[in-house]
C-alpha positions as CSV (number, residue, x, y, z in Angstrom):
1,X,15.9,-9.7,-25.7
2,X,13.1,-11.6,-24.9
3,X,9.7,-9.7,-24.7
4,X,6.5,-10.5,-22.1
5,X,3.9,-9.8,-25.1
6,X,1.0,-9.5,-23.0
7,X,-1.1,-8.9,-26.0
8,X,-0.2,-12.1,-28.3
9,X,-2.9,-13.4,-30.2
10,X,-1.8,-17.1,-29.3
11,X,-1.6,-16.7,-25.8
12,X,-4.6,-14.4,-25.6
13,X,-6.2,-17.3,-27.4
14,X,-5.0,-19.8,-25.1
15,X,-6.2,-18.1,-22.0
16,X,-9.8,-17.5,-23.6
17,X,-10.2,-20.7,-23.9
18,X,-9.4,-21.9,-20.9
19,X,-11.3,-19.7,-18.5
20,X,-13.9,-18.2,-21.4
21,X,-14.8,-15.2,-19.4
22,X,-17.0,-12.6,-20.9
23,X,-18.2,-9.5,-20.6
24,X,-21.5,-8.5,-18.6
25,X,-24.3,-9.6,-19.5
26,X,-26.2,-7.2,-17.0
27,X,-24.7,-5.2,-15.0
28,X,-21.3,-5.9,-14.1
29,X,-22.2,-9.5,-14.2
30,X,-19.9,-12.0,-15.3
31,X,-20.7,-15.5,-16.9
32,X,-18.1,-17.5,-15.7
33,X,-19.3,-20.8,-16.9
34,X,-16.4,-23.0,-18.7
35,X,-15.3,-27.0,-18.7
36,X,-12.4,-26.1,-16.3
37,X,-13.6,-24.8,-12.7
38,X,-12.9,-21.5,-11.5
39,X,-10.3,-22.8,-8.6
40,X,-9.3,-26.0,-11.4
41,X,-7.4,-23.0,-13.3
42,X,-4.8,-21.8,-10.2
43,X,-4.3,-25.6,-9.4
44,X,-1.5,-25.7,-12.5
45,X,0.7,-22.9,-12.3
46,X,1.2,-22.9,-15.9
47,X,-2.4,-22.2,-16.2
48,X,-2.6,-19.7,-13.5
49,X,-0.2,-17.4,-14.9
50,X,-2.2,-17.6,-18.5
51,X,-4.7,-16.1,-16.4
52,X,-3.1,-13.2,-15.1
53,X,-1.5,-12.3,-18.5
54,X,-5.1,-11.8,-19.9
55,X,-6.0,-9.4,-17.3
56,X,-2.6,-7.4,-18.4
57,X,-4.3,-7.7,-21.9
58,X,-6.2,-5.2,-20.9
59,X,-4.1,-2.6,-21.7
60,X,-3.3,-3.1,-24.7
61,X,-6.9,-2.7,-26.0
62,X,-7.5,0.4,-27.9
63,X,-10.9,1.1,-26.8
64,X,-9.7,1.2,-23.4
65,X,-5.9,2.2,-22.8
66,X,-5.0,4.1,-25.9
67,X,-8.3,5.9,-27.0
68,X,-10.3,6.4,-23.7
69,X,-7.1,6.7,-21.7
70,X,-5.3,9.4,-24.0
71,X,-8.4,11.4,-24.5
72,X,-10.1,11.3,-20.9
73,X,-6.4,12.7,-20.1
74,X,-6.2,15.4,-22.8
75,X,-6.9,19.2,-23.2
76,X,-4.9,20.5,-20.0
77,X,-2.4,22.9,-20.2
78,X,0.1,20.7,-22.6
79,X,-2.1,17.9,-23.9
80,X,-4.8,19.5,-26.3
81,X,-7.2,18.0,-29.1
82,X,-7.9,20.7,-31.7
83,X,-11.3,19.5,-33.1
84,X,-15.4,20.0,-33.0
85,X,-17.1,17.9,-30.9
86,X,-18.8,14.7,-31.4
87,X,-20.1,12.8,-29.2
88,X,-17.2,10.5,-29.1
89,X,-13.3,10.8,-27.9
90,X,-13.1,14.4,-29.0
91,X,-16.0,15.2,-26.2
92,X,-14.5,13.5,-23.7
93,X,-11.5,15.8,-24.3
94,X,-13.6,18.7,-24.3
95,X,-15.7,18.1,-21.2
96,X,-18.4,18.1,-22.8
97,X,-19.9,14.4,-22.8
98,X,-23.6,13.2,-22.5
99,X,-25.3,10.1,-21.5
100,X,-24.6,8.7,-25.2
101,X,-21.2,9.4,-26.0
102,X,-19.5,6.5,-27.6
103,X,-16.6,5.6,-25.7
104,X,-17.7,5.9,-22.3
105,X,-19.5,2.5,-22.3
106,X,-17.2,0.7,-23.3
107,X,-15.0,1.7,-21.2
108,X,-17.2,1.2,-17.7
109,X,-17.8,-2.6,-19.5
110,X,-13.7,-3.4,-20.2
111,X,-13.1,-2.2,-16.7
112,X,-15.2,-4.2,-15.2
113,X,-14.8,-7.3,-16.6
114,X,-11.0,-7.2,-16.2
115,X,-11.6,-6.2,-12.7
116,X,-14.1,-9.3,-12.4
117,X,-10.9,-11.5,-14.3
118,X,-8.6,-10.0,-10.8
119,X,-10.7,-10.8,-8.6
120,X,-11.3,-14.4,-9.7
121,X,-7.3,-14.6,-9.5
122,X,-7.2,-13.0,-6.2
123,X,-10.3,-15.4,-4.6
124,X,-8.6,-18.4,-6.1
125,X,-5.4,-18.3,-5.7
126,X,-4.8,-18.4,-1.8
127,X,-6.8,-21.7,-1.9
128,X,-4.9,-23.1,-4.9
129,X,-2.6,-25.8,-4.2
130,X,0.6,-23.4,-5.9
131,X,0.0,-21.1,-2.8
132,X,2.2,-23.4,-1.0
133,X,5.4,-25.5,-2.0
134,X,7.3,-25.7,-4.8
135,X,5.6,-22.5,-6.8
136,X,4.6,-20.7,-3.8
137,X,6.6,-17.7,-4.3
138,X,5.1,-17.5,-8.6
139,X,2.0,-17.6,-6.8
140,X,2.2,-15.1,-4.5
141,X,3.9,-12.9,-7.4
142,X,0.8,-13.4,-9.6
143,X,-1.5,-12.8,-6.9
144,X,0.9,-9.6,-5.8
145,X,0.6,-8.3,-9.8
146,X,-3.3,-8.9,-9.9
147,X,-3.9,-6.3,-6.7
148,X,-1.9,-4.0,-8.2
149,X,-3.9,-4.4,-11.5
150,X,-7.0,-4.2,-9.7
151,X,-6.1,-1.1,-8.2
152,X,-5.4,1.1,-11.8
153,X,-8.5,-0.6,-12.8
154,X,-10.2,1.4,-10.1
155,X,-8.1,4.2,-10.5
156,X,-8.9,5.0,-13.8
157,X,-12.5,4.6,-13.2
158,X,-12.5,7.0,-10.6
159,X,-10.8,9.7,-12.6
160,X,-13.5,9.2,-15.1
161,X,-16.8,9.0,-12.4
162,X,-15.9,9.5,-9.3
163,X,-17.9,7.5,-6.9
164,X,-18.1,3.9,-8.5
165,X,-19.4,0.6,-8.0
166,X,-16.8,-1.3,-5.6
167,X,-16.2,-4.9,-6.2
168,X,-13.3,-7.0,-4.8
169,X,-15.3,-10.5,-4.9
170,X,-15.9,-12.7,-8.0
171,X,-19.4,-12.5,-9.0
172,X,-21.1,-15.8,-7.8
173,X,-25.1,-17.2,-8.7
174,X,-27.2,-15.2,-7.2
175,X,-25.5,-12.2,-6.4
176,X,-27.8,-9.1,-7.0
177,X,-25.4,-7.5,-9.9
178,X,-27.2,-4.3,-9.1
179,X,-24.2,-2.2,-7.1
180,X,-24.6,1.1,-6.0
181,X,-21.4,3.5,-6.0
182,X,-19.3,3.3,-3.3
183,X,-17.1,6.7,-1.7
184,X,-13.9,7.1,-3.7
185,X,-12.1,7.7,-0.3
186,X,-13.1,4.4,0.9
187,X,-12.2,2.5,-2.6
188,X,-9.2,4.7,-2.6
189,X,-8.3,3.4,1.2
190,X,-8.7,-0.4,0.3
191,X,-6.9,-0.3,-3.0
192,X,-3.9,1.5,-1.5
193,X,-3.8,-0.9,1.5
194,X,-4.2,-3.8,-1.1
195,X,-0.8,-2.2,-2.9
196,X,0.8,-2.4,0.6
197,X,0.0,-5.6,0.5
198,X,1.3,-6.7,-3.0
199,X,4.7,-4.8,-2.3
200,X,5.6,-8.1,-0.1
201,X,4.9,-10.7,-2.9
202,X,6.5,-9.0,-6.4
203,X,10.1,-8.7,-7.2
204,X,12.3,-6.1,-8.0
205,X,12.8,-5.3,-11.7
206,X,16.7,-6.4,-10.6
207,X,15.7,-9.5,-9.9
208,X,13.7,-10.6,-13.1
209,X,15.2,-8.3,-16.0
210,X,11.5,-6.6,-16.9
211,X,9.6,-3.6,-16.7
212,X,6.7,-5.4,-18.6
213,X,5.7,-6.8,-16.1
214,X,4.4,-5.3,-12.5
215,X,7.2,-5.2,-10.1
216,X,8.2,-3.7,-6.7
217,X,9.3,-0.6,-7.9
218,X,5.9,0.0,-10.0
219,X,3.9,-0.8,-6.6
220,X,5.8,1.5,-4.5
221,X,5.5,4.4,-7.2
222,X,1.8,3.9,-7.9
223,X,1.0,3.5,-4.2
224,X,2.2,6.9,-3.9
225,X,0.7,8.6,-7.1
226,X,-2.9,6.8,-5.6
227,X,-1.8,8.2,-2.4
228,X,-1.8,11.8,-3.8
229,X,-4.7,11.8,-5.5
230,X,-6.4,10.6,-2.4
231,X,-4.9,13.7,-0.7
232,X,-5.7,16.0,-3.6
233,X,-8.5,17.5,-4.6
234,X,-11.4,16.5,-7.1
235,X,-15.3,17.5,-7.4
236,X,-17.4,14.8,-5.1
237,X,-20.5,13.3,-6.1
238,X,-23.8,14.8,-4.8
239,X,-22.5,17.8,-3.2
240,X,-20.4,19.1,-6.2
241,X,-17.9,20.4,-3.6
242,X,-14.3,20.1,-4.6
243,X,-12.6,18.9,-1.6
244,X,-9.4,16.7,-0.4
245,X,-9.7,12.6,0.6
246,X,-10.8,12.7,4.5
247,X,-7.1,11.7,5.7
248,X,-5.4,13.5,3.6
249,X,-2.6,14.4,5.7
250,X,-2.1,10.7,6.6
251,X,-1.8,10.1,2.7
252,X,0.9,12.6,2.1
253,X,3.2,10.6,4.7
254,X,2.5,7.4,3.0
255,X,3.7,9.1,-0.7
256,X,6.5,10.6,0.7
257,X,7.3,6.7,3.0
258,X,7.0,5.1,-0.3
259,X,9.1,7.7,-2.8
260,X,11.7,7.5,0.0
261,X,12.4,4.0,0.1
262,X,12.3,3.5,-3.3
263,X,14.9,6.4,-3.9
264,X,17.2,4.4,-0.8
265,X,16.8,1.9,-2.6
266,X,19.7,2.3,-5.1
267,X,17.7,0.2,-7.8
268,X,16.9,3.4,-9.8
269,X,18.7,5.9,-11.5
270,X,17.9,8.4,-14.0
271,X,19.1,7.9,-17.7
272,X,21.4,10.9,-18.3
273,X,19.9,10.8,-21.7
274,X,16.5,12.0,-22.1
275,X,16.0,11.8,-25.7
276,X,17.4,8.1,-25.0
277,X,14.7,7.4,-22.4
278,X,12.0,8.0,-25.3
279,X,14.0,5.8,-28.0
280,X,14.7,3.1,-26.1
281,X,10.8,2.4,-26.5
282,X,10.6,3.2,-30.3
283,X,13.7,0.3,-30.8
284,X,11.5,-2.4,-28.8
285,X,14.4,-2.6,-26.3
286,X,14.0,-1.9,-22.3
287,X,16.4,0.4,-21.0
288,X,17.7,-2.0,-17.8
289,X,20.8,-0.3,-17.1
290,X,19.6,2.8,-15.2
291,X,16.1,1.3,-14.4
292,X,14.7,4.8,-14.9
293,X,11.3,3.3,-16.4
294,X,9.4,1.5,-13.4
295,X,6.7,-0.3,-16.0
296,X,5.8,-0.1,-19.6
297,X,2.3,-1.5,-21.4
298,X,4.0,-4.1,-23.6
299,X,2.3,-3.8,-26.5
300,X,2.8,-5.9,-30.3
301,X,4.2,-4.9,-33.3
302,X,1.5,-4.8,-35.7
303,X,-2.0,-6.0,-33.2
304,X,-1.4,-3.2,-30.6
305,X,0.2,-0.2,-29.4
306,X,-1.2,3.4,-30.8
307,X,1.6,5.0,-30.2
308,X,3.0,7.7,-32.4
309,X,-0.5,7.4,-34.4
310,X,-2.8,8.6,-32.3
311,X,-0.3,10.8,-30.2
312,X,2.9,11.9,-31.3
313,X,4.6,13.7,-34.2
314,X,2.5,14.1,-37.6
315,X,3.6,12.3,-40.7
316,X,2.0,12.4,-44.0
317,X,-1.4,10.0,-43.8
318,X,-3.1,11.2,-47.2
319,X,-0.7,9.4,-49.0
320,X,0.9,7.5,-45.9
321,X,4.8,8.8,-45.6
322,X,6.3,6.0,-48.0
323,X,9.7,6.0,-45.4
324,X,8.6,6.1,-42.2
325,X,4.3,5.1,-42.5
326,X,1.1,7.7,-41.6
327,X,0.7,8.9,-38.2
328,X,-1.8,11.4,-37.5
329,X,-0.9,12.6,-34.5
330,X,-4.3,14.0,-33.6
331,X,-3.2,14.9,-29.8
332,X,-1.5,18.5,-30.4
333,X,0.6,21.0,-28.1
334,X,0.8,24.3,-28.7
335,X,3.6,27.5,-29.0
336,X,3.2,28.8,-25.6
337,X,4.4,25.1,-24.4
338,X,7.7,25.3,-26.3
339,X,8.3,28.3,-25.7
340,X,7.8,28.2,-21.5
341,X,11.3,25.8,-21.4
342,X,14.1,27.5,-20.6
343,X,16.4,27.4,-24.9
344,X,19.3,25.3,-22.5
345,X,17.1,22.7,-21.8
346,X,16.8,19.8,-23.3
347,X,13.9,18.6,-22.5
348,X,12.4,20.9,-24.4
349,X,13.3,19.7,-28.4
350,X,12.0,16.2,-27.1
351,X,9.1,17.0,-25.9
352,X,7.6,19.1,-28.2
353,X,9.1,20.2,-31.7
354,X,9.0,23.3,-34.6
355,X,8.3,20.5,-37.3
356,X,6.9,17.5,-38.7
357,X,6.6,15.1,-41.6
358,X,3.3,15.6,-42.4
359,X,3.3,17.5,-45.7
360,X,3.2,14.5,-48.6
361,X,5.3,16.4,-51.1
362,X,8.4,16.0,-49.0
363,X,7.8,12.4,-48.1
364,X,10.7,11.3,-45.1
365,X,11.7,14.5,-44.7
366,X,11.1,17.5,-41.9
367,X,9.4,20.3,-42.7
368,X,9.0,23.8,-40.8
369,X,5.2,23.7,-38.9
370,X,3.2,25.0,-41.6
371,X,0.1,26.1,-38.9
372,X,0.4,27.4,-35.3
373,X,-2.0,24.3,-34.5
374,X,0.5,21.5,-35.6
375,X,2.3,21.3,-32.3
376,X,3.0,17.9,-31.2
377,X,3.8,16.1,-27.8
378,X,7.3,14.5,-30.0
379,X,8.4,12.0,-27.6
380,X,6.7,9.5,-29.8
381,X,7.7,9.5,-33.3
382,X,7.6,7.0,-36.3
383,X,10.6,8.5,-37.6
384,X,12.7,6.6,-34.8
385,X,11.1,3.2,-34.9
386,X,13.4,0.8,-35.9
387,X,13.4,-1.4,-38.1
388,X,11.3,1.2,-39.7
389,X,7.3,1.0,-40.5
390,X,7.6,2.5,-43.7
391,X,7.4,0.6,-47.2
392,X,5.0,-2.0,-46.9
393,X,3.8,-1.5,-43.1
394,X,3.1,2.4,-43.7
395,X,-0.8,1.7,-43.3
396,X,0.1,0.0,-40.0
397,X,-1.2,2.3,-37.4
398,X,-0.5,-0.6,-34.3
399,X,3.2,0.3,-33.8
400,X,3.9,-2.1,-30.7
401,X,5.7,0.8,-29.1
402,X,5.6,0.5,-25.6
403,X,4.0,2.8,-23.2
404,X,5.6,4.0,-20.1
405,X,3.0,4.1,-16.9
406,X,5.7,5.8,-15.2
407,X,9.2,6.9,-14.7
408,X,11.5,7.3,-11.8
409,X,11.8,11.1,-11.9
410,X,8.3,11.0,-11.5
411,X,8.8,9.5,-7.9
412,X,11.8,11.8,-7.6
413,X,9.2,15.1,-8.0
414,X,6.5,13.3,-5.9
415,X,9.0,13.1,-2.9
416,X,10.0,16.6,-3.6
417,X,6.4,17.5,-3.5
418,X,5.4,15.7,-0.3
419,X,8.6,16.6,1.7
420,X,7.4,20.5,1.0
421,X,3.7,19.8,2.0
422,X,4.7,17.7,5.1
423,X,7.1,20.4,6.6
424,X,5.8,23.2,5.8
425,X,8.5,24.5,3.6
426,X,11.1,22.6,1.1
427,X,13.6,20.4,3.3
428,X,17.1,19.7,1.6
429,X,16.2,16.3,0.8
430,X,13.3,18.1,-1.5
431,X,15.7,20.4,-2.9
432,X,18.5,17.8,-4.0
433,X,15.6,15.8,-5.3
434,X,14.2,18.7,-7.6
435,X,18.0,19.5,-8.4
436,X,18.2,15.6,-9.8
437,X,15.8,16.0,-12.6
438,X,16.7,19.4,-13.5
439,X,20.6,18.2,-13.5
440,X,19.2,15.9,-16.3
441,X,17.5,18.6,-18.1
442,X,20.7,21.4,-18.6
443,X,24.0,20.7,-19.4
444,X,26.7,20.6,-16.1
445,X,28.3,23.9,-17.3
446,X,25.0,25.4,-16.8
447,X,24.1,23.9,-13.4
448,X,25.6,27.0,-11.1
449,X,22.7,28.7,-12.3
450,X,20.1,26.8,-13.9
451,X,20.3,24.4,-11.2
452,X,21.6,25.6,-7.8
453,X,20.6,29.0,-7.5
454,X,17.1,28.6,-9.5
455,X,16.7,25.7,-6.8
456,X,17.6,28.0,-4.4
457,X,15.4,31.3,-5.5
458,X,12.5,28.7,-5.8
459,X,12.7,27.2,-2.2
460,X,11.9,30.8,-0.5
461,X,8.8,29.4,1.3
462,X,6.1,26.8,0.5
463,X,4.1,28.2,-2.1
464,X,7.0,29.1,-4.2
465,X,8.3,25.7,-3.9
466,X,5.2,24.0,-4.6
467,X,4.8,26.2,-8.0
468,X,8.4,25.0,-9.3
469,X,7.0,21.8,-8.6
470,X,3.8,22.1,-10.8
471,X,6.2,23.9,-13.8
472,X,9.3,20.8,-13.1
473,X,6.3,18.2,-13.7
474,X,5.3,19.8,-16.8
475,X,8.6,20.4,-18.5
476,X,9.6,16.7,-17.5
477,X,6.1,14.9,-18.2
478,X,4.5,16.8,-21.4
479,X,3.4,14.6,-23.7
480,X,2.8,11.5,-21.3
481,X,-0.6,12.4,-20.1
482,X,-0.5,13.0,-16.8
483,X,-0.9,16.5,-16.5
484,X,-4.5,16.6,-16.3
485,X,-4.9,14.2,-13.2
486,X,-2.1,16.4,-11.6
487,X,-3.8,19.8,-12.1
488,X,-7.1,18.1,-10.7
489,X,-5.6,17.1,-7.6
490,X,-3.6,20.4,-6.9
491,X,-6.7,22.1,-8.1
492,X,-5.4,24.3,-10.7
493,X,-6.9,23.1,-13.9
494,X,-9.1,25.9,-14.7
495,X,-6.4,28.5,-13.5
496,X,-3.7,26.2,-15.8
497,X,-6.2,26.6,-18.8
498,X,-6.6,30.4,-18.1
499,X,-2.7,30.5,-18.1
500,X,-1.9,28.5,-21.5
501,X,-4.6,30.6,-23.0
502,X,-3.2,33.9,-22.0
503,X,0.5,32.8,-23.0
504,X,-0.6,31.9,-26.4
505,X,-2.3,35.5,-27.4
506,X,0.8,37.3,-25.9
507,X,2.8,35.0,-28.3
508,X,0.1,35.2,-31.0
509,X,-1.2,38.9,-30.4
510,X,1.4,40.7,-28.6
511,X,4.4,39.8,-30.4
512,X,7.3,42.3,-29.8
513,X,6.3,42.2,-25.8
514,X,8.4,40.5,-23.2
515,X,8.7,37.8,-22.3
516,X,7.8,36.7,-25.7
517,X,9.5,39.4,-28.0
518,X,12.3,36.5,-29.1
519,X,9.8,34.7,-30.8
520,X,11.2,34.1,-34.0
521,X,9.0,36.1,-37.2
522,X,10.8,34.3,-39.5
523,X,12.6,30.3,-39.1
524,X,16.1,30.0,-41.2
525,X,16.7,26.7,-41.6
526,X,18.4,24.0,-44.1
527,X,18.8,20.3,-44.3
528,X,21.6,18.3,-42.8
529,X,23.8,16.7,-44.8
530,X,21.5,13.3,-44.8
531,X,18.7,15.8,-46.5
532,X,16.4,14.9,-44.1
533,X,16.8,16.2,-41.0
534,X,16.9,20.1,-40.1
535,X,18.8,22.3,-38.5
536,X,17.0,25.8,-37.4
537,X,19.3,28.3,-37.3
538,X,16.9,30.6,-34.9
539,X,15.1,28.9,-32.7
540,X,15.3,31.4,-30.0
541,X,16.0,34.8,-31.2
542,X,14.6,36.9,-34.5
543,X,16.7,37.7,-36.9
544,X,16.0,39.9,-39.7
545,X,13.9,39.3,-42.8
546,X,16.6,39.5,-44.9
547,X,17.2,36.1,-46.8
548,X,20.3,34.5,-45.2
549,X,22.4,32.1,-48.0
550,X,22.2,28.7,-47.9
551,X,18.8,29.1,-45.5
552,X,15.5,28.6,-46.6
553,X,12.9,31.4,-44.6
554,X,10.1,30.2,-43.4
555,X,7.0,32.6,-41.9
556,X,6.7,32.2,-38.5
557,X,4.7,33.7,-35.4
558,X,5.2,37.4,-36.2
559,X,4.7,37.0,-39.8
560,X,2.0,34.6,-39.8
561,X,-1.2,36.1,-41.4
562,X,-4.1,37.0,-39.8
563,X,-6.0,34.5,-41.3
564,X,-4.0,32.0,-40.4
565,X,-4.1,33.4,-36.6
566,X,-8.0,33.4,-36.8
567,X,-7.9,29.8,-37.8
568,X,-6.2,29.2,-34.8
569,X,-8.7,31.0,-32.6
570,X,-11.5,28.6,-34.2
571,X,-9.8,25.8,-33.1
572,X,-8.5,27.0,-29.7
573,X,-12.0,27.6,-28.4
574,X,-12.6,24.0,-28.7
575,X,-9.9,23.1,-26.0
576,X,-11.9,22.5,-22.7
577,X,-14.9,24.1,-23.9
578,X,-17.4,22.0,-21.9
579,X,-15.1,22.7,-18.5
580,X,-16.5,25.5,-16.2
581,X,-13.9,26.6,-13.8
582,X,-16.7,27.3,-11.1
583,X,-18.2,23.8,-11.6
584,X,-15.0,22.0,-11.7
585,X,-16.6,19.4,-13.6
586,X,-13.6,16.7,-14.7
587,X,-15.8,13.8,-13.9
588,X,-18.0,12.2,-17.0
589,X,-21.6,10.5,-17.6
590,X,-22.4,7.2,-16.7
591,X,-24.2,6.2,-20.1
592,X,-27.5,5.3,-20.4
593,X,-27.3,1.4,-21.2
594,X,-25.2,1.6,-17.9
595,X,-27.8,3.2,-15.9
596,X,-30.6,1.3,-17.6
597,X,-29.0,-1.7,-16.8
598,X,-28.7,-1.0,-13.3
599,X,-32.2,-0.6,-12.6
600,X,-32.4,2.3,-11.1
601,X,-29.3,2.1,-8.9
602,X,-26.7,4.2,-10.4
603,X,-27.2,7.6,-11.4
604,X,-24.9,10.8,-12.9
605,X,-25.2,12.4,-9.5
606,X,-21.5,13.5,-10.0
607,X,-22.2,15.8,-12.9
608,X,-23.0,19.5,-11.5
């Protein structure tokens, strides 16, 4: 299958050269200088769409989408970084950045100038001559993709600051560069509308055979995650009060419009596989039968793409595994995680496993968790990348493992949500909807109970609806960071935090009390007959400490040392330990070179 590389070098080259755009050289200014005109680029179509693809680019940067974007959505109740601070991505994980913590900068600066590259595309091309004719409908679908990337550009930034500069011109001589923020309810309004907008001028994923590029489906799903955020809750610049968008109501309807309509739709389905879903991306291929993946980053094998290093399951780095490469997974999970799926579903040995690859003396081969900090989101894993990065490539840390911005269930759970919030109580169409995913998750022997009457106990009233909700989104999204941005809005981070860290004593401190006292003490496990792979004979349940034959026993929770518990401690109080639940304070510093640069303009008045 052919693959829309966003990131190759010799097109990346190409477009650089063509339209040399660079980065600010004062605030958010943009030298757009170059032999071809600004509007001389959208009169070829050719040329135009050169254009765009840099501006997709962007995300395959690792300054921007991998490190920034993994960390700045880490240390929630799934996604955790066990580590000290300092001053760098580990901080911004923490909450507990300053107005020099590497990272940050860089971040504001790649935003910006990609958001400065849209909005040349979106002044230029109505005026181009492709608007009209023979390429107008490319046109419009390039000027459709370039709103939509505008609008996660602003997104992002707003999850990180808040209240931003707001920019949907090209900069121009003598514009005064010097922008103050604009209210996130009124960038959040235009971008939204703007996403209305491009629904009318990109395709269906049908129609072109891609989800690496923006398509109709990916509009309609993000103009309804946008949409919820704008309802949600977050702490507002200034006051410090944590509030909802001013039309909030108004925004739940459009989420709940647009996750409709794309469910009646009949383009999506959900792969009945969910260890499939996660493969498909570690064998380079796009899973277009069931259309259950709505857009991936399309990332390079070898230049881009830090996934399964930088999140995802350990393998040895210090030597690198020999059969499958390093990966050092420094994004973790935790015990309390695992063990909140129910043992039937299987979700659960996906998302998150009870061993790795990382210890070097057993090189391609699993090995029982040796520490009760070496949980891992596992829906990324080297050990499934074919053909494999081992051997020659096991230094490689760019994978060119795609990245999925979103799914289908996750528009199935956001109409579920909606429908509840809207009515006042879960309507049927919000209960079949939650019963899809969880259909998915257990097998259909098990669905009389696991699915229809646990939908049914849940859907009592509103509240208890809404809490299966926030547990459904976990068990189907750990690992793909976007737990974080989900607490904020519901406003339930700090309680979420409170909750993982009270699970994890009873499982750590508290071992023979329910609903915990099945915790295994000690894991009986042996190799498969490939001698690499295992197979845990008590996952769920203890069994005595009596060797078993053909088992090796491994210590587990109950028979862990204190030492090794303690250990744990040190690095658990790291997780969120800048957040203060009475401060809410999710948003991060505007660095100083920012501010400096700004002369006097912008300002961390969203940090309590």
């Amino acid at each position: 299958m052919k693959r829309f590389k966003y990131s190759a070098k010799k097109i990346l080259t190409l477009v650089f050269s063509l339209i040399l755009l660079t980065s600010c050289n004062d605030f958010l200014e943009v030298d757009s200088k170059s032999k071809f005109t600004e509007s001389g680029v959208f009169d070829n179509l050719d040329y135009a769409t050169k254009q765009v693809t840099g501006i997709y680019q962007a995300m395959t940067e690792a300054n921007l989408w991998a490190y920034t974007y993994f960390y700045a959505h880490c240390d929630n109740d799934i996604e955790l970084l066990y580590a000290n601070n300092n001053n760098g991505r580990v901080s911004i994980a923490h909450y507990d950045t300053n107005t020099g913590t590497s990272l940050l900068a860089s971040t504001w600066n790649e935003l910006y100038k990609h958001i400065e590259r849209a909005n040349i595309a979106i002044d230029n091309l109505p005026k181009s001559p492709i608007w009209t004719g023979e390429y107008e409908k490319e046109a419009k679908r390039l000027y459709g993709e370039t709103l939509t990337l505008r609008a996660l550009f602003y997104a992002e930034l707003i999850s990180y600051w808040g209240d931003v500069p707001f920019l949907v011109k090209s900069s121009q001589a003598g514009d005064d560069f010097n922008v103050p923020k604009t209210d996130r309810d009124s960038i959040y309004e235009y971008i939204i509308n703007d996403l209305r907008i491009a629904e009318e001028y990109v395709p269906w994923y049908t129609e072109i055979g891609t989800t690496e590029r923006i398509t109709k489906s990916f509009v309609k799903g993000l103009r309804a995650r946008l949409a919820l955020a704008y309802a949600g809750y977050s702490i507002r610049n200034k006051t410090f009060e944590t509030r909802r968008g001013r039309y909030w109501q108004d925004y739940y309807e459009i989420a709940n419009q647009e996750c409709r309509e794309l469910m009646e739709s009949g383009r999506h389905n959900l792969n009945p596989n969910f260890e499939q879903v996660f493969k498909n991306f570690h064998v380079y291929i796009q899973d277009l039968q069931y259309g259950e993946i709505l857009y991936e980053i399309a990332n390079g094998r070898l230049y881009s793409g830090l996934v399964t290093g930088c999140i995802g399951m350990a393998h040895s780095v210090n030597p690198p595994d020999p059969v499958y490469g390093r990966a050092q997974g420094e994004i973790r999970s935790h015990v309390g995680y695992y063990y909140s799926f129910d043992k039937n579903d299987k979700r659960r040995d996906v998302s998150v496993e009870l061993y790795d690859y990382s210890q070097p003396a057993f090189a391609g081969k699993q090995r029982p968790l040796n520490n009760v900090v070496n949980f891992r989101p596992s829906k990324w894993r080297r050990s499934w990348i074919s053909p494999s990065m081992g051997g020659d490539l096991k230094e490689s840390q760019y994978t060119g493992v795609n990245w999925p911005l979103m799914r289908f269930s996750d528009v199935v759970l956001m109409f579920a949500e909606t429908e509840n919030e809207i009515n006042g109580a879960p309507t049927q169409a919000a209960k079949e909807a939650l019963m899809m995913v969880r259909k998915r998750a257990f097998p259909q022997s098990l669905w009389t109970n696991k699915v229809n009457h646990y939908v049914d106990s849940v859907s009592q009233s509103k509240e208890s609806f809404f809490n299966a909700i926030v547990d459904e989104r976990a068990w189907e999204f750990g690992g793909e960071m976007i737990r974080k941005n989900d607490l904020i809005r519901w406003n339930l981070l700090g309680d979420r935090l409170d909750k993982m860290r009270d699970n994890v004593d009873k499982i750590l401190n508290h071992p023979n009390e329910p609903p915990y006292d099945n915790v295994p003490t000690f894991l009986f496990w042996k190799y498969k007959e490939d001698g690499e792979t295992m197979e845990i004979l008590n996952r769920d349940y203890r069994l005595p400490s009596t060797p078993i034959e053909g088992y090796t026993r491994t210590p587990w929770f109950g028979a862990y040392p204190q030492s090794n518990i303690n250990s744990f401690y040190l690095m658990f109080n790291n997780v969120a330990n800048g957040y203060d639940k009475t401060e809410n304070n999710h948003l991060y510093y505007i660095q100083d070179e920012i501010i400096l640069r700004s002369n006097g303009v912008l300002s961390n008045d969203q940090i309590p």
